[in-house]
C-alpha positions in Angstrom: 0.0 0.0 0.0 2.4 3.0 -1.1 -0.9 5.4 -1.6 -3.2 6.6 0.6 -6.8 5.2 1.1 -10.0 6.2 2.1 -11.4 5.1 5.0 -14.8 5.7 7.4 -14.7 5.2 10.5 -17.8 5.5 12.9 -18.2 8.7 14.7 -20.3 9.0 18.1 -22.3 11.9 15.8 -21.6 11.5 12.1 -19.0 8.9 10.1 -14.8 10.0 10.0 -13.5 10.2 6.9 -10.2 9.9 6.2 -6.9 8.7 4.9 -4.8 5.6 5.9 -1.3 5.7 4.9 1.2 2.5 5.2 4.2 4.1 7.7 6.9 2.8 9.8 6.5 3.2 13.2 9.5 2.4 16.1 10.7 0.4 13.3 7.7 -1.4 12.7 4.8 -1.5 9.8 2.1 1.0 10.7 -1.2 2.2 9.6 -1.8 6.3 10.2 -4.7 7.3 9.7 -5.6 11.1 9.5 -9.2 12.7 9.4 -10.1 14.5 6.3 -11.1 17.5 9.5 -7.9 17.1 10.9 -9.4 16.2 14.3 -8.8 12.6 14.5 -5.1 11.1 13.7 -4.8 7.4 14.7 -1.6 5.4 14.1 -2.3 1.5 15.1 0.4 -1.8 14.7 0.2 -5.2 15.1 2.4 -7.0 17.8 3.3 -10.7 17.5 0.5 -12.3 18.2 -1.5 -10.6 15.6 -3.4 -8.1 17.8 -3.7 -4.8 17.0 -2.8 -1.6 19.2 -3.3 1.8 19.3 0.6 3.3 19.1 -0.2 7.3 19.0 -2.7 9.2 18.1 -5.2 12.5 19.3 -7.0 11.9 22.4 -10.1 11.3 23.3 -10.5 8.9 20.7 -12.9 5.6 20.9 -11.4 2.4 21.4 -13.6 0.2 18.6 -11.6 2.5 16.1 -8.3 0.4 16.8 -10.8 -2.5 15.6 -12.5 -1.1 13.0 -9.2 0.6 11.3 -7.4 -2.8 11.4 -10.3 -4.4 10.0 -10.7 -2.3 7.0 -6.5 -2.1 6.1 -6.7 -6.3 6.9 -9.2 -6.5 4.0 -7.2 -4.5 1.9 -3.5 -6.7 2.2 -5.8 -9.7 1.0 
């Protein structure tokens, strides 16, 4: 994934849009994603086991959005 993608997460009001970019992270894979507002960034990786974690990001944020993000970029790397 060298370009960006959209993706929509759910909002507690109104869907986030925005774009997921493939980075590296502490010298890891990472996905970034960054709201098309600018008021939600989100970077998430996945440790050994397969699980996926929330690395950085704005705060608050919702926790289902770790979920949800890894779900979307999972379907797109198959």
């Amino acid at each position: 994934m060298n370009t960006p993608i959209d993706v929509t997460l759910t909002g507690s009001d109104s869907p986030v849009e925005g774009l997921v970019n493939l980075i590296t992270y502490d010298g890891q894979d990472a996905y970034e994603f960054q709201s098309t507002d600018e008021t939600l960034h989100l970077i998430i990786t996945q440790d050994a086991n397969g699980q996926w974690h929330r690395v950085a990001g704005t705060d608050p944020y919702f926790s289902g959005w770790v979920d949800e993000l890894a779900e979307q970029v999972s379907a797109l790397k198959s």
